[in-house]
N, C-alpha and C positions, 0 to 999 in steps of 0.2 A: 542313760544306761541302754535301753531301747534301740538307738542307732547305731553305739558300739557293738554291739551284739549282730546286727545285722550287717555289719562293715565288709563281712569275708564273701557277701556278693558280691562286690566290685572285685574280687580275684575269680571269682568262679569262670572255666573256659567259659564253658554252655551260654552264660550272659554276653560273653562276647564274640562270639561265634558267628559265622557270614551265613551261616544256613541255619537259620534259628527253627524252623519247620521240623528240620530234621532232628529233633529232641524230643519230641511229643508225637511221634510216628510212631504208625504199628508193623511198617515194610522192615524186611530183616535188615537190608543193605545200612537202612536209617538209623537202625536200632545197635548197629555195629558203627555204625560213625561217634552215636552218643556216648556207649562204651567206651571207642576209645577216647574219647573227649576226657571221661571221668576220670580214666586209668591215668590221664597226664596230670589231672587236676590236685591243687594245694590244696584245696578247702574241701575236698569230697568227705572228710567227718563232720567238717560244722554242716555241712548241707544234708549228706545221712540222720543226724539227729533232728537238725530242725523238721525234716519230714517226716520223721518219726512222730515227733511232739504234738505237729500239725495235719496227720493222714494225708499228708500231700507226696505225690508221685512225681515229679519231675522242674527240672532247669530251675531250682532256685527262685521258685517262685514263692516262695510262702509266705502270706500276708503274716504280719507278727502286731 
């Protein structure tokens, strides 16, 4: 159940993205690149929630 639940990181942009840096930046230009990452993103509710569940802040990373 566990890995299923985690599966919708392998769609997330951000995970696959050539400028992974640029997601955890506090520069505007950065923080406008991640946005739009988000905005093209499938999974931006399953990754909204689990950061929710988890007080985690960014790219999908939430240990689970």
């Amino acid at each position: 159940m566990q890995k299923k639940q985690n599966n919708w990181r392998l769609e997330a942009v951000c995970m696959r993205d050539a400028n992974p840096n640029y997601w955890l930046s506090y520069k505007y230009s950065d923080i406008q690149y991640a946005k739009d990452g988000c905005a093209r993103c499938n999974v931006k509710r399953e990754c909204f929630f689990t950061a929710l569940e988890n007080d985690d802040h960014g790219r999908g990373h939430s240990e689970q």
